[in-house]
C-alpha positions in Angstrom: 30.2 103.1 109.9 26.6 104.5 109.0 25.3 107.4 111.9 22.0 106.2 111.1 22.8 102.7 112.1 25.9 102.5 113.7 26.3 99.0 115.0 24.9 95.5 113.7 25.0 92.3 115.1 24.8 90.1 112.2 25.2 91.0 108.3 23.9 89.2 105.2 25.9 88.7 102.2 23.9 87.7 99.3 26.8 87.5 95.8 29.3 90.7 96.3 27.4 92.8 97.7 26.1 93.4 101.4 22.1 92.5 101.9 21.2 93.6 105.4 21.8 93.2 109.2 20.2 93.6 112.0 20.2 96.4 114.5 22.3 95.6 117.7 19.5 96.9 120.0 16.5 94.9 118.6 18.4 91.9 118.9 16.7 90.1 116.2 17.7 87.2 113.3 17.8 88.5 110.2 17.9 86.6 106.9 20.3 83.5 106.6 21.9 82.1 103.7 23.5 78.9 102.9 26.6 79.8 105.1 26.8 81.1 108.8 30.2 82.5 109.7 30.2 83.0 113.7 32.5 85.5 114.6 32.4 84.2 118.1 32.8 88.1 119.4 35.1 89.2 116.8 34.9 92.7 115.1 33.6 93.5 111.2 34.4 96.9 109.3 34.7 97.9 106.1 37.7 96.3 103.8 40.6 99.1 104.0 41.5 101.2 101.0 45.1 102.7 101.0 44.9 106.3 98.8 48.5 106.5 98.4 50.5 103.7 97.5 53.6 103.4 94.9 52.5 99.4 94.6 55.3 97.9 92.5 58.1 99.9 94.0 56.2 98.7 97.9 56.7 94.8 96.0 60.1 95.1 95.1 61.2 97.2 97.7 60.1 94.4 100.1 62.7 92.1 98.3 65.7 94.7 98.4 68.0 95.4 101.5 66.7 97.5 103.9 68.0 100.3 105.7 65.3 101.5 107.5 66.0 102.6 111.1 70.0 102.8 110.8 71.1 105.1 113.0 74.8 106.2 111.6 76.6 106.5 108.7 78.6 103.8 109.9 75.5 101.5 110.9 73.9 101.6 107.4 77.6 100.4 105.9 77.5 98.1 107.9 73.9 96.7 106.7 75.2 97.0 103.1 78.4 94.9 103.7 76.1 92.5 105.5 73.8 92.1 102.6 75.7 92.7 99.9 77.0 89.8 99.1 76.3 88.0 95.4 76.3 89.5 91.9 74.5 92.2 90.0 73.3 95.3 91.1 72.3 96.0 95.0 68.7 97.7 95.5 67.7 98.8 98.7 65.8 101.8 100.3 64.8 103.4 104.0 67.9 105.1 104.9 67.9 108.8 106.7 71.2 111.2 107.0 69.5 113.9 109.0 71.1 113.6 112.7 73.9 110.9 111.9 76.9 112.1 113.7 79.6 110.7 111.3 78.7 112.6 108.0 76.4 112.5 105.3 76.4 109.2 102.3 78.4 109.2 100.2 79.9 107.3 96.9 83.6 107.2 98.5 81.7 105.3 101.6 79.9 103.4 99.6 82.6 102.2 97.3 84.0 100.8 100.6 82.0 98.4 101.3 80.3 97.5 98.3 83.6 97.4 96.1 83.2 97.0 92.0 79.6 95.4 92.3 77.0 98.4 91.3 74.7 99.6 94.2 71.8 102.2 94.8 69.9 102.9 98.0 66.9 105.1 97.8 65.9 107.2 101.0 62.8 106.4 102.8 60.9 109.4 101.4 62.3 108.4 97.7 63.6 111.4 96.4 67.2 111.1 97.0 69.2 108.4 95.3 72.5 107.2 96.5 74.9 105.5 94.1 78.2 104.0 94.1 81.1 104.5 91.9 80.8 101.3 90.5 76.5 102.1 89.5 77.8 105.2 87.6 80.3 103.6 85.7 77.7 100.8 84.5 75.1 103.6 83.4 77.7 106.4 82.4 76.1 109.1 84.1 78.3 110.6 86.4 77.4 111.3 90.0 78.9 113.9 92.3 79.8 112.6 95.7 76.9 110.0 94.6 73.9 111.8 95.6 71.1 112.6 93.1 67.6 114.5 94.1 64.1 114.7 93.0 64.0 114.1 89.2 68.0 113.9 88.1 67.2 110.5 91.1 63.9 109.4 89.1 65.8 110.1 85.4 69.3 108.0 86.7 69.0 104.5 84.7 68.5 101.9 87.0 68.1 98.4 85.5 64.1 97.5 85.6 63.2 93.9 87.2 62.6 91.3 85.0 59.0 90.5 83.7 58.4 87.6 85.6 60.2 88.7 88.9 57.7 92.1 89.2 54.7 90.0 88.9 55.9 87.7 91.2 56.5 90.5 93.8 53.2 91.8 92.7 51.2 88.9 93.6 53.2 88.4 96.8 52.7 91.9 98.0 48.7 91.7 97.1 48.2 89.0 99.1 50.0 91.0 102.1 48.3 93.7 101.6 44.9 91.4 102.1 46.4 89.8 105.2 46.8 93.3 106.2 42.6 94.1 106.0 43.2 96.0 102.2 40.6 95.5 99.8 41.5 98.6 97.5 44.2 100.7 96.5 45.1 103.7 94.7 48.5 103.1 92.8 50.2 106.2 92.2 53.3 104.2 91.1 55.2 106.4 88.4 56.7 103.5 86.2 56.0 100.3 85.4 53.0 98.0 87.1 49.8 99.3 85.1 50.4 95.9 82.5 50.5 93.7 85.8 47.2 95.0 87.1 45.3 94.6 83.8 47.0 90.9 83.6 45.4 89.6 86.9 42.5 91.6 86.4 42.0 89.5 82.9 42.8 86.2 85.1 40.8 86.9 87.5 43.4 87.1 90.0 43.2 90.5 90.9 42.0 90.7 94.9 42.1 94.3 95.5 40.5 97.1 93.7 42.7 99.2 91.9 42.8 102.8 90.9 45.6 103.0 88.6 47.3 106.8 88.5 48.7 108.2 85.2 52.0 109.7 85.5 51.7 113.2 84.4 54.2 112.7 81.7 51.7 110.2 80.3 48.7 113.0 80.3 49.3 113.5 76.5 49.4 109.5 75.4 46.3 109.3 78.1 44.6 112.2 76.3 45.1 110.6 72.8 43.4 107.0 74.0 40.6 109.1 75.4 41.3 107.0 78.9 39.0 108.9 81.5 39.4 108.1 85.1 37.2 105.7 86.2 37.2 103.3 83.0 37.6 100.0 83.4 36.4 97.2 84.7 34.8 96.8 88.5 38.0 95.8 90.0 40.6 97.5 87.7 40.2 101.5 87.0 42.2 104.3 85.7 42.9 106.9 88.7 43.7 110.6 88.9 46.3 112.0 87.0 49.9 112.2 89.3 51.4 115.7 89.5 54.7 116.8 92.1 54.7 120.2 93.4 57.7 120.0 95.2 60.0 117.6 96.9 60.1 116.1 100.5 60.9 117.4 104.2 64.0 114.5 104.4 64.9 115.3 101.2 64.9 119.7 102.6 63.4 120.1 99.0 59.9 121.0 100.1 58.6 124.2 98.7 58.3 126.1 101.6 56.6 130.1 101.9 59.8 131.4 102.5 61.1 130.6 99.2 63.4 127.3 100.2 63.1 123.8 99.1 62.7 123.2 95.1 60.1 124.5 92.9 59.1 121.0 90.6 55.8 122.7 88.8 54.6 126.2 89.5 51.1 127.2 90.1 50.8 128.3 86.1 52.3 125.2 85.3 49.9 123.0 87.2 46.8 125.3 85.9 47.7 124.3 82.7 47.7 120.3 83.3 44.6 120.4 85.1 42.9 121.6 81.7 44.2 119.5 80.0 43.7 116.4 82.2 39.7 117.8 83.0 39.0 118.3 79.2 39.6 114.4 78.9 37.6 113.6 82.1 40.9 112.9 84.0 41.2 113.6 88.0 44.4 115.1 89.4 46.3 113.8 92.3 49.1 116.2 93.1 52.0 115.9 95.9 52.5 118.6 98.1 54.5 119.0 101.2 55.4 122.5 101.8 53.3 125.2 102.6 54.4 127.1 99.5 53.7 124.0 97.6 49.9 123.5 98.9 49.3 127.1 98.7 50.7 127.3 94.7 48.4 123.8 94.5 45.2 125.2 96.0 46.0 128.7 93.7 45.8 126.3 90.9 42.8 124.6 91.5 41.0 127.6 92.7 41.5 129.1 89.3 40.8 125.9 87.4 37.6 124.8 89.3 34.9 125.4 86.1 37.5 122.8 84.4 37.3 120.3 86.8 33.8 120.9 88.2 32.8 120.2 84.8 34.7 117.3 84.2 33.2 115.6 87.4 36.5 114.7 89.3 37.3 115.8 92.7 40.7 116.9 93.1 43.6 115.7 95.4 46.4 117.0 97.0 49.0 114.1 98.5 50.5 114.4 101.7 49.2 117.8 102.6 52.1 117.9 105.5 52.8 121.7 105.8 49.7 124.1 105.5 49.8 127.5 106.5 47.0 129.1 108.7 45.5 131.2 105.9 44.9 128.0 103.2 43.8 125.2 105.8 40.4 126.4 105.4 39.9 126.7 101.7 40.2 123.0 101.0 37.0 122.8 101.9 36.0 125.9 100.4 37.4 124.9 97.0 36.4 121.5 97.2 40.2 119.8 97.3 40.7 117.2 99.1 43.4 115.8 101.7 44.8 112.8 101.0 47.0 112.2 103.8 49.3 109.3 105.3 48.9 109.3 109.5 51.8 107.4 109.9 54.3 110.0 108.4 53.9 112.4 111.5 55.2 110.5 114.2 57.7 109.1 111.6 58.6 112.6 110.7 58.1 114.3 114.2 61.8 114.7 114.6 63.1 115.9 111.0 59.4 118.3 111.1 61.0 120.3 114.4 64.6 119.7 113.3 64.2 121.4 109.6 61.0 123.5 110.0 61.1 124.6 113.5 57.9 126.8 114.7 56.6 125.4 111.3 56.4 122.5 112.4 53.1 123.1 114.2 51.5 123.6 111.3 52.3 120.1 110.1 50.2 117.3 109.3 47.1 118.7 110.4 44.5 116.1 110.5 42.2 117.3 113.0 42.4 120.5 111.8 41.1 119.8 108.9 38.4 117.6 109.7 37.2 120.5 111.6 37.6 122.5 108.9 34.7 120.6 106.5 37.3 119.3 104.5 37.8 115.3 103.1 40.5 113.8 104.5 41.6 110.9 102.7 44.4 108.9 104.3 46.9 106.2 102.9 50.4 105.1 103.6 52.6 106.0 100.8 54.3 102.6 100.9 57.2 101.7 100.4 58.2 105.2 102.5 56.2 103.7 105.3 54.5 100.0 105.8 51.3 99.3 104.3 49.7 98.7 107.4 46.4 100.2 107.4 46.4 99.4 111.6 48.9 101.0 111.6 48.1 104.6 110.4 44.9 104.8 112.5 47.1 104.3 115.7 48.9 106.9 114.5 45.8 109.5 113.5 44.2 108.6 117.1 47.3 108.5 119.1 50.1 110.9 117.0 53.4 108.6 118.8 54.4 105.4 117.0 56.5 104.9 120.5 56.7 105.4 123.9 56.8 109.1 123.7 54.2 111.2 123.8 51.8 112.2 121.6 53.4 114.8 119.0 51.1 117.9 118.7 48.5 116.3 120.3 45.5 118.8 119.4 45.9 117.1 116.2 44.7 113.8 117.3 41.3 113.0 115.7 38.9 110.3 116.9 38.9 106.9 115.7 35.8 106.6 113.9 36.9 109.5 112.1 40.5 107.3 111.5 38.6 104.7 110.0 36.5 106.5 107.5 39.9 107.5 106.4 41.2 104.1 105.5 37.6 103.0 103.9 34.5 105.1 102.6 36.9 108.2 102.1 39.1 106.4 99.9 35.7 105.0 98.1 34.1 109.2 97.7 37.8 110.1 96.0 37.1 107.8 93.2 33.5 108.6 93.1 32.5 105.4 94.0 30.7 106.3 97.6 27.2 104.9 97.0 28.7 101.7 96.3 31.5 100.9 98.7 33.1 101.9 101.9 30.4 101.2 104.2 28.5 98.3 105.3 25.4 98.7 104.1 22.8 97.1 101.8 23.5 96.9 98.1 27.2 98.3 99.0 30.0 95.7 98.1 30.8 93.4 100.5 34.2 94.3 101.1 35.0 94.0 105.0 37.6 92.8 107.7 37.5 91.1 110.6 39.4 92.2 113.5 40.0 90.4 116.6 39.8 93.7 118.3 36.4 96.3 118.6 38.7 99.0 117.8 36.0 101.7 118.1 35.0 100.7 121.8 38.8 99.6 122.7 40.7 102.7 120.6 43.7 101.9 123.5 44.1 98.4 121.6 44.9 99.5 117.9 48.0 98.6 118.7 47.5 95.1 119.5 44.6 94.0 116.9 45.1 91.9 114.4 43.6 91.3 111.0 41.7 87.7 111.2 40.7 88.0 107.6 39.4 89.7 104.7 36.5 89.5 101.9 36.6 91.4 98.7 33.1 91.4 96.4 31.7 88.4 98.5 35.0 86.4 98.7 37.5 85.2 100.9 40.6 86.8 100.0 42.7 85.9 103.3 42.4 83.5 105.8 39.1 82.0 104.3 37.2 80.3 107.5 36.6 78.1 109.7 39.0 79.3 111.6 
């Protein structure tokens, strides 16, 4: 993934980190060390990093009912009564109300099928909550027609996992996200999950790298432990600071330019926590999906650059989705970069032309903004969709998840360019680019082996699989001989 040297056809691993290779066109042996690993034709790229990722909520979520796909109100009940049976409260997640042709959720519907046992069902974008009659009574917080957004959703008290049952999931979930090619991720979970990170990392059972966000309601308790992003240890590190903007396109609470959608921090607002976060040496990751939201974002960070300049972060904005033609290009200009998830447009395709009409063309841009100088950064936002990094560069080459075709297709970007996304981008947003993220000597030897050359064969992405992964020198899934 170098230009300079593009293609090896043999690497050396010497500890954790990568000691050489040897150029595919001289065809020579290079240096070899008490273990020889014959790939026997398969395919070696850089471990994956996923950007964006709510890690505990992706563990737990993979444990609780899901309703992803349902097509009805009537189909989704029908899930619920299916898997609702035993005690406690019901969790799930993944449903979608925008073009079900028998009425939006409800708490009457639920209460129908779920009865006096407590149940709450998040949406797939995670900023609607949907409760039962039964789940306010147990909380006392009443719920109109059961339906709560943005943060009345976050703030309603659901019961938190027990100790022992998060880590569990935890550990789970990390070793799917190896058998999945990740070697690194950047949490942006808003509660709970930061204790279970440091406890592996002290057992040495942590195998992925870890950026852990602050939620930006922890800025001040961050501030007052003088916790700068980037302490830690080499596995384990605080992340960027986690801001919201606005809401979500399912959720029709983006901050759009036309004044809809839901206003969550103004642009004066956010100046203000980027001081603060800079003057402690604190990056800032911020969610934005409308185009009023990334403009009031970029306004902000444009205004605050001596801050963070100074401070040596490089700022974020998440998701990115709706830009409008006048701010794609300052991104670059400003320095900001866009840390996107390619698997949300052809997920989204439908609501984006549905609820933003002509707007929708200016929605999740990726090519244009690699054309534009800017970073792109790309993750997957699970649990909204799989953390599959695969996955998301099929989606960034190919824009359809399906047999349809490609959804703005000028937005298509090549797979190389897909790749970097998933690995050394995700390495340059941490600061950590001269020492991960590519293949080269004295760079960590963090890598996956594919079955598939995805670069020569970009018409398989769809088909490869993940044959195994090595974090810092170490076999972290499906050790071999194979």
């Amino acid at each position: 993934m170098d230009p300079r040297l593009p293609q090896l056809r043999a690497l050396s691993v010497a500890g954790e980190l990568i000691a050489g290779g040897v150029d595919v066109r001289e065809g020579e042996s290079d240096r070899v060390g008490h273990e020889r690993v014959d790939l026997d034709g398969r395919c070696v790229l850089p471990g994956f990093c996923d950007s964006h990722l709510h890690f505990l909520s992706w563990a737990l979520a993979r444990r609780a009912l899901d309703l992803t796909g349902c097509r009805s109100l009537a189909e989704t009940l029908a899930r619920v009564a299916a898997g609702g049976s035993g005690e406690g409260w019901l969790h799930g997640r993944g449903w979608r109300d925008a073009g079900w042709p028998d009425g939006p959720p409800s708490a009457e519907a639920l209460d129908q099928v779920t009865g006096g046992r407590p149940a709450a069902f998040w949406a797939h974008d995670g900023h609607t909550l949907w409760v039962n009659s039964a789940a306010s009574r147990a909380v006392g917080v009443a719920v109109p027609g059961g339906i709560l957004h943005e943060r009345e959703a976050w703030a309603f008290p659901l019961p938190e996992p027990r100790a022992g049952e998060a880590f569990r999931a935890v550990r789970e979930a990390m070793a799917d996200a190896n058998a999945h090619g990740v070697v690194a991720v950047h949490d942006l979970q808003e509660r709970g999950g930061r204790g279970i990170w440091q406890r592996l990392d002290a057992d040495r059972r942590l195998t992925l790298r870890v950026a852990m966000g602050v939620p930006v309601a922890e800025l001040a308790s961050a501030r007052a432990l003088e916790l700068r992003t980037g302490f830690g240890s080499d596995l384990l590190r605080v992340g960027p600071v986690k801001a919201f903007m606005d809401g979500t396109l399912g959720s029709r609470t983006a901050w759009m330019l036309d004044g809809s959608g839901d206003v969550l921090t103004t642009s004066a607002e956010l100046e203000e926590i980027v001081r603060e976060a800079a003057a402690g040496g604190l990056g800032i990751a911020v969610h934005a999906i409308g185009d009023g939201a990334n403009r009031a974002a970029l306004d902000a960070f444009e205004h605050t650059r001596d801050a963070w300049e100074d401070a040596l972060v490089r700022p974020r904005i998440e998701h990115a989705q709706c830009v409008d033609d006048a701010d794609l290009p300052r991104f670059a200009a400003i320095g900001v970069l866009a840390s996107m998830q390619p698997s949300h447009a052809p997920s989204d395709r439908d609501n984006a032309d549905s609820l933003w009409g002509p707007r929708a063309a200016c929605a999740y841009r990726t090519r244009d903004f690699l054309d534009s100088g800017a970073h792109l950064v790309f993750g997957s936002d699970a649990p909204i969709e799989p953390l599959d990094p695969l996955a998301g560069i099929h989606a960034a080459v190919h824009r359809t998840a399906d047999d349809r075709e490609p959804w703005h297709p000028g937005q298509r970007i090549p797979v190389a360019d897909a790749i970097l996304g998933f690995t050394a981008a995700g390495a340059y947003a941490t600061g950590e680019e001269r020492r991960r993220g590519l293949l080269l000597p004295g760079y960590a030897a963090d890598l996956v082996v594919l079955d598939t050359d995805i670069v020569a064969h970009p018409d398989r992405i769809a088909g490869a699989r993940v044959e195994a992964t090595m974090l810092a020198g170490r076999w972290v899934h499906n050790r071999p001989p194979w």
